[in-house]
C-alpha positions as CSV (number, residue, x, y, z in Angstrom):
1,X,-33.3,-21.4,6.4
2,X,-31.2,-19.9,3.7
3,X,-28.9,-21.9,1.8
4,X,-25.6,-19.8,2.7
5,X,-27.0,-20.6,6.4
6,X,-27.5,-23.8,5.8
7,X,-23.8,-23.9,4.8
8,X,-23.1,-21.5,8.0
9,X,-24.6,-24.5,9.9
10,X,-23.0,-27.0,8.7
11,X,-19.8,-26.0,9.1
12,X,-20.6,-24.8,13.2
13,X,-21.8,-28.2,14.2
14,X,-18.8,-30.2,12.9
15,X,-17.1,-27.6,14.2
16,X,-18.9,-28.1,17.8
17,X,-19.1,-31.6,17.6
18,X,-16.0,-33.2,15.7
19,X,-18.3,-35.8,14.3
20,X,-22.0,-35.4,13.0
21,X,-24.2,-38.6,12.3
22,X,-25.8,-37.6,8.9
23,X,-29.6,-37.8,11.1
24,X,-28.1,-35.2,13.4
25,X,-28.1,-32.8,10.2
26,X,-31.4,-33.5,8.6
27,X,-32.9,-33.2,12.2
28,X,-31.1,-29.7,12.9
29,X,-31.6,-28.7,8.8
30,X,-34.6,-30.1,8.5
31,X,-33.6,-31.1,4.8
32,X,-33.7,-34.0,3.1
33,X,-30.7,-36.8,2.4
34,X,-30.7,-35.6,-1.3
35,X,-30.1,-31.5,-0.6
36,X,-27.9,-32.7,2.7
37,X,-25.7,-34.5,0.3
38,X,-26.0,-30.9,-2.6
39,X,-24.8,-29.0,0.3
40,X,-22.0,-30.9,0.8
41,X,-20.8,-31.6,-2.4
42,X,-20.7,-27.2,-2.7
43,X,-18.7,-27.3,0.1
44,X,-16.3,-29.6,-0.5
45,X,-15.4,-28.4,-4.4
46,X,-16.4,-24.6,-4.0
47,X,-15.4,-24.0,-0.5
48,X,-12.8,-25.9,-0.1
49,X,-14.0,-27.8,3.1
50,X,-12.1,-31.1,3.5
51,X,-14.9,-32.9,5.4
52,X,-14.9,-36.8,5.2
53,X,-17.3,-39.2,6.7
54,X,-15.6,-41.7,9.5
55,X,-16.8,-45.1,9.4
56,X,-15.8,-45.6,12.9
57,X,-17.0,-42.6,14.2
58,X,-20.4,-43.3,12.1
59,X,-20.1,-39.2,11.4
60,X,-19.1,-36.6,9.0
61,X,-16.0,-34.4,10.3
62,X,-13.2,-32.4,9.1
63,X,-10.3,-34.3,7.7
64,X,-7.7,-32.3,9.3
65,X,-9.5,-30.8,12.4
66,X,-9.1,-33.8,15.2
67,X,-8.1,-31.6,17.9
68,X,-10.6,-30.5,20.5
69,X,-12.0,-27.4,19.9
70,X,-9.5,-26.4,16.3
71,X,-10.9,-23.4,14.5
72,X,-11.9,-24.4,10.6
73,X,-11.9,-21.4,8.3
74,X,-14.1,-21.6,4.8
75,X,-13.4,-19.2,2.4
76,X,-16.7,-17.1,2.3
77,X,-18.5,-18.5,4.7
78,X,-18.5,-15.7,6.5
79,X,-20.7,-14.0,3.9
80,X,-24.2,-13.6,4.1
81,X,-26.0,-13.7,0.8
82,X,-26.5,-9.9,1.1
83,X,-23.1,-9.5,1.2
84,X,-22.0,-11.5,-1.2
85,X,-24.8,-9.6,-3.6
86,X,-22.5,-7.0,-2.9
87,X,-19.7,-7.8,-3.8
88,X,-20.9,-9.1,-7.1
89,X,-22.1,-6.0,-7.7
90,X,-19.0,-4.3,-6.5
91,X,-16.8,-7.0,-9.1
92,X,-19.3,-5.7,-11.9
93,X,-18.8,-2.2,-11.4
94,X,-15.0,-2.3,-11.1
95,X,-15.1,-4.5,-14.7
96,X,-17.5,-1.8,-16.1
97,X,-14.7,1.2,-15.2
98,X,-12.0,-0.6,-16.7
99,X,-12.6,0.3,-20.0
100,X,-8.6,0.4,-20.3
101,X,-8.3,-3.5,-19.9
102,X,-5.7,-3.2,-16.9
103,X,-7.5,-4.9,-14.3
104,X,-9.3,-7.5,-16.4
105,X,-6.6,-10.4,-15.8
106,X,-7.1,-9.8,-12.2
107,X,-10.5,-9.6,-11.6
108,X,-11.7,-12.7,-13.4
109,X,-10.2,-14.8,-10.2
110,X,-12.3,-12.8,-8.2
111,X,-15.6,-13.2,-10.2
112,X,-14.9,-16.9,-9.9
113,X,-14.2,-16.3,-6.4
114,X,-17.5,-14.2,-5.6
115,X,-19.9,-17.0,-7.8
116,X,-18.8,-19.7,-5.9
117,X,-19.4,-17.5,-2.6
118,X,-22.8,-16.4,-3.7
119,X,-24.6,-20.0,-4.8
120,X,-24.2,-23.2,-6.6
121,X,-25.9,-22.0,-9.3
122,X,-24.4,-18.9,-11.1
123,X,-27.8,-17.8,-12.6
124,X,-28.1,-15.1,-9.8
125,X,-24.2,-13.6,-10.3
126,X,-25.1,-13.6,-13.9
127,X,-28.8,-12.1,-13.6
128,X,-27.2,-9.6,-11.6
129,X,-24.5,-8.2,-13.7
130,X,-26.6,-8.5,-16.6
131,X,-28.7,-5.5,-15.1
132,X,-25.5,-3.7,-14.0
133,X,-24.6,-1.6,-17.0
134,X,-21.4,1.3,-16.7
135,X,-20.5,3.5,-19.6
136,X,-17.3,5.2,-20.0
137,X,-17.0,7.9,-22.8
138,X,-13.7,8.7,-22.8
139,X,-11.4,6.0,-21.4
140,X,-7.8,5.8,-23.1
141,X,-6.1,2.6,-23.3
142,X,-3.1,1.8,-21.0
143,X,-0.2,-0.7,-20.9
144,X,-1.2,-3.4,-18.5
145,X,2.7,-4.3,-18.1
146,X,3.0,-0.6,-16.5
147,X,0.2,-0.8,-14.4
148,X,1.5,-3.6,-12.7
149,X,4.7,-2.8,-12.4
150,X,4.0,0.4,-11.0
151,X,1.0,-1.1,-8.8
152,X,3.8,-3.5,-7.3
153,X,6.3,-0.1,-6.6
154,X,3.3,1.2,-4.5
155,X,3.3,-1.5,-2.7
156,X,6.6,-2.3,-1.9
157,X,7.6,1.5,-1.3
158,X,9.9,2.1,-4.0
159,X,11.0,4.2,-6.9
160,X,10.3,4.0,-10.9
161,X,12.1,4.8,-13.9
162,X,9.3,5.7,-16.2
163,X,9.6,7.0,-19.9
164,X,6.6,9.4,-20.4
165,X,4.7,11.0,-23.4
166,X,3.3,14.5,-22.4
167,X,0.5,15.3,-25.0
168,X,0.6,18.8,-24.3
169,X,3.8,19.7,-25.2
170,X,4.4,16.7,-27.7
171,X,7.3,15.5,-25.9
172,X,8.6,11.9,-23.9
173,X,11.0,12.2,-21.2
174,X,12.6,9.8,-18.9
175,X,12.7,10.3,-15.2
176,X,12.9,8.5,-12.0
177,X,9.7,8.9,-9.7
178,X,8.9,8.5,-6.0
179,X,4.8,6.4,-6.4
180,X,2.6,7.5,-4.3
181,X,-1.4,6.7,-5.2
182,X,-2.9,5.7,-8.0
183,X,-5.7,7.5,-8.7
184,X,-9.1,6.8,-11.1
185,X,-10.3,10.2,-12.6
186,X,-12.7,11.0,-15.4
187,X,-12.6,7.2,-16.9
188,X,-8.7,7.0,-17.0
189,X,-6.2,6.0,-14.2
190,X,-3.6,8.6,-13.3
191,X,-0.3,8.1,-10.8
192,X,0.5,10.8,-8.3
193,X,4.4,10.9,-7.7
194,X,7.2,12.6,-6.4
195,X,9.2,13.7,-9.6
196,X,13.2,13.3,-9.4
197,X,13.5,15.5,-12.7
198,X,11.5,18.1,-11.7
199,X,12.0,17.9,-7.9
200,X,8.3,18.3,-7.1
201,X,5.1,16.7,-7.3
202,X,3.3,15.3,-10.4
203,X,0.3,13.8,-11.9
204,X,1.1,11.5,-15.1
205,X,-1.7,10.1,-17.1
206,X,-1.2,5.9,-17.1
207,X,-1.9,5.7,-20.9
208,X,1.5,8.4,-21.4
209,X,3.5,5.9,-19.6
210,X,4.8,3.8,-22.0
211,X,8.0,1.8,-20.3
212,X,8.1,1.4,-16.2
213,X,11.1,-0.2,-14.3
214,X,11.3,-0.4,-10.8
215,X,14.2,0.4,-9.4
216,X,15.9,-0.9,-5.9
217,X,15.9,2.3,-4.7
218,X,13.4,3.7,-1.8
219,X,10.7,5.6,-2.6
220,X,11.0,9.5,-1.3
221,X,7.7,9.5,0.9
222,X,5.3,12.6,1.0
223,X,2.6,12.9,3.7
224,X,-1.2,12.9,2.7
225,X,-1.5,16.5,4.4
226,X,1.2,17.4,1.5
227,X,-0.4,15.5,-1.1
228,X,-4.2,16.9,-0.5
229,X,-2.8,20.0,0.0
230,X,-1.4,19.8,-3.6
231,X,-3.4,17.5,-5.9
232,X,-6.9,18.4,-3.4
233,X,-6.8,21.6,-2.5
234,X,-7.5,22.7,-6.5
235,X,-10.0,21.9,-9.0
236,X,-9.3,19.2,-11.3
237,X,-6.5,16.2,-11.9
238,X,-3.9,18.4,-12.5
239,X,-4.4,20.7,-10.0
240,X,-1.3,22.1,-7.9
241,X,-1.8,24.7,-4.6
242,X,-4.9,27.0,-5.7
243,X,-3.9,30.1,-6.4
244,X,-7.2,31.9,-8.1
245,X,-11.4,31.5,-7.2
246,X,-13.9,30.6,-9.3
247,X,-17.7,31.9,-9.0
248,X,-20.1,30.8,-11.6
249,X,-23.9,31.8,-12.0
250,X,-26.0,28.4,-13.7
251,X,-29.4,29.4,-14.5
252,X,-32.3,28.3,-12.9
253,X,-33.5,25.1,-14.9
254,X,-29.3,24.0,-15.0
255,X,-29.5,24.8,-11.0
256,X,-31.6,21.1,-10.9
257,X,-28.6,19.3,-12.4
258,X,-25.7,21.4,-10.8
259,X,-26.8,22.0,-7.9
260,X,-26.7,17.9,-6.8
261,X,-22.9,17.7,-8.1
262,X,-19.9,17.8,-6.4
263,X,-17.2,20.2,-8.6
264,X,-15.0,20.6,-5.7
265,X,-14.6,19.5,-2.0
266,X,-14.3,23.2,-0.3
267,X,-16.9,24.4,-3.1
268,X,-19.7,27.3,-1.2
269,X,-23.0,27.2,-2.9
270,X,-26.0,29.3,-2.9
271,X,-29.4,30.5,-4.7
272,X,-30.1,34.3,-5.5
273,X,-33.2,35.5,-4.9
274,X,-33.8,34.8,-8.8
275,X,-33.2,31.6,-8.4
276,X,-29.9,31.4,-9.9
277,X,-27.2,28.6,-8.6
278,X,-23.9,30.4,-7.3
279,X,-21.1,28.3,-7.3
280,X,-17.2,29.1,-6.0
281,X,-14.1,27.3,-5.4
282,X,-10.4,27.8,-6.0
283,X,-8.5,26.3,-8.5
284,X,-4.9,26.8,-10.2
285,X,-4.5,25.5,-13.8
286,X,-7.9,25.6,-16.0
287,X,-7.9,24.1,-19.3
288,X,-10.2,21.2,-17.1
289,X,-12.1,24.1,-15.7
290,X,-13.1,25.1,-18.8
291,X,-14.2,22.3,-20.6
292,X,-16.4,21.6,-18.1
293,X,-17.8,25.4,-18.3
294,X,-18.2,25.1,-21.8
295,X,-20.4,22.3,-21.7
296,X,-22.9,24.2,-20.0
297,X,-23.0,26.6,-22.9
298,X,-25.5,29.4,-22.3
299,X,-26.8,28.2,-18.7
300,X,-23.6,29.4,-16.8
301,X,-21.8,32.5,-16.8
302,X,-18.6,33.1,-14.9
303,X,-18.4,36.0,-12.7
304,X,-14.9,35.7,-11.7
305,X,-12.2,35.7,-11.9
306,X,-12.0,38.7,-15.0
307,X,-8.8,36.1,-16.3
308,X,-11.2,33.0,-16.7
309,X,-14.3,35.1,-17.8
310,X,-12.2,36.3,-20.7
311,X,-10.7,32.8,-21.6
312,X,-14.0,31.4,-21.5
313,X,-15.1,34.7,-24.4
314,X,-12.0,34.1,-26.4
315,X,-13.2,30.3,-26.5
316,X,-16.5,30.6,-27.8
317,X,-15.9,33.6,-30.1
318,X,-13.0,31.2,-31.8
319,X,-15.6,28.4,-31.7
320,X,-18.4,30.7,-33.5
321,X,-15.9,31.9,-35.9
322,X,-15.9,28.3,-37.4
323,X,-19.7,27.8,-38.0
C-alpha cells in the first residue's frame, strides 16, 4: 500500500467508523505504531485533518465530525500520487514560461500546496523539477501590477482604462477597453479586447501596458464565434479576418521539421512527387509571417501570394546588401 493510500485509508475509516482504536489501523494498514503515528502527524500539519484521539472512546476521530455519517474533506486527498506527479510537473512548467515574473507571487502558494499533496518528504517535487527544464528566448518583461489588475477585470466582467506604448509606431495612447482573454503567445502574454478608441477589436502586448485601472463600468462582451473569427481565423497574434493565402514549398530535409508543426489551425498540407512539403493557409497582416519565413532561409520558397513573394526578395536583398 502506497503512502497517499495509506492516507486515503485513513481518512475512510474514521470517516466510516467515527472512532478507530489505534490496533484497528495497524491491523487494516498493516504498519507499524511508529509509521501509523508519521502518517498522522502529515495529516494533521499538511492536510489539515483535525483528528484527535478520545480517551473515552479509546479511538482516534475527527474533532469536529460527531455526527453520524458527516462528510470530512482533506485538501488533496483526493489525489493519487500520479496525479499529484502531475501537477508538479504542471506548477514547473507554468514557472518555466513565466519568464516575465507575473505569475511568480502566485504560484509559490501552489508549489507549497502541490509538495505537501505529493509526500512528506519534498525530495521527489524537487527531483522532479530539477529534470523539468523550459527555455524562453524572447520573453519581455511586464508589470505585475497590470497583470493583476487586468486578470481581476476578466474576471469580474468589466472595463479598463489602459495607457499603452505601441512599438511600431512609437507612440502611447490612453483608451478604455472591453477584456476579453488573456492570451500566452510566443513567450510573452498578450490581452484580447474590445477597443473603445478604435471601436473594434485588439491585441495589446502586456509588456506595452504600462498603467491599468479598472473602471466600474461593464465590460462590452463579444462572442468566441466573433473573437476566433478575428484573432483565429489568420496567421499570427495580430491577426485580424484573413484576407490573402499563403503557399510555401520547404525542401525535402526542412519537410522532417515542418511537416510535424502546426503554423495554422485551417493550414492544408501536402508532399509533391519530389518530395517537397506544400504548405497554405490564410493570413491578413505579415510582418510575423515573415520572420518566420526568413528563418528558414534557403529551405522554403513562397509561391504565393506574388505580394508576399516579393516582400520576402526585397528582405533578403536589403539583408545581403549589408554583408
Amino acid at each position: 500500500m502506497g503512502d497517499m493510500e495509506r492516507l486515503h485509508r485513513i481518512k475512510y475509516l474514521i470517516q466510516a467508523r467515527q472512532c478507530v482504536p489505534l490496533q484497528d489501523f495497524l491491523d487494516e494498514l498493516e504498519v507499524s505504531k511508529a509509521t501509523f503515528k508519521r502518517d498522522l502527524e502529515y495529516l494533521r500539519d499538511r492536510m489539515n485533518a483535525n483528528i484527535i484521539y478520545d480517551r473515552s472512546m479509546s479511538g482516534y476521530r475527527f474533532e469536529n465530525s460527531k455526527q453520524i455519517g458527516e462528510k470530512i474533506e482533506l485538501p488533496g486527498l483526493w489525489f493519487s500520487e500520479e496525479e499529484a506527479t502531475a501537477l508538479v510537473l504542471t506548477q514547473s512548467l507554468l514557472a518555466g514560461l513565466d519568464h516575465g515574473g507575473l505569475l511568480g507571487p502566485h504560484l509559490e502558494p501552489l508549489q507549497n500546496i502541490i509538495d505537501g499533496i505529493l509526500g512528506r518528504s519534498e525530495t521527489t517535487t524537487k527531483e522532479l523539477r530539477k529534470r523539468l527544464k523550459v527555455f524562453g528566448m524572447s520573453a519581455r518583461k511586464s508589470s505585475i501590477q497590470s497583470f493583476e489588475v487586468i486578470g481581476n477585470a476578466l474576471l469580474k466582467r468589466e472595463r479598463l482604462h489602459i495607457a499603452y506604448y505601441a512599438k511600431g509606431v512609437n507612440e502611447t495612447t490612453e483608451r478604455d477597453v472591453s477584456p476579453q482573454r488573456l492570451i500566452y503567445y510566443r513567450d510573452n502574454w498578450y490581452l484580447d479586447a474590445y477597443c473603445h478608441l478604435r471601436k473594434g477589436l485588439r491585441s495589446f502586448s502586456m509588456d506595452g501596458v504600462s498603467k491599468a485601472i479598472l473602471l466600474n463600468e461593464k465590460a462590452e462582451e463579444i462572442s468566441e464565434k466573433s473573437l476566433n473569427e478575428h484573432f483565429g481565423e489568420s496567421y499570427g497574434i495580430f491577426s485580424g479576418k484573413a484576407t490573402q493565402r499563403a503557399k510555401l514549398k520547404f525542401t525535402p530535409e526542412r519537410a522532417r521539421w515542418v511537416s510535424t508543426e502546426t503554423w495554422h489551425k485551417h493550414q492544408e498540407a501536402s508532399f509533391d512527387k519530389d518530395g517537397n512539403y506544400l504548405l497554405e493557409f490564410d493570413y491578413n497582416q505579415d510582418p510575423e509571417l515573415i520572420m518566420d519565413i526568413l528563418k528558414h532561409g534557403s529551405a522554403v520558397e513562397v509561391l504565393a501570394p506574388a505580394s508576399l513573394r516579393k516582400r520576402i526578395k526585397d528582405e533578403l536583398t536589403k539583408t545581403l546588401s549589408s554583408y
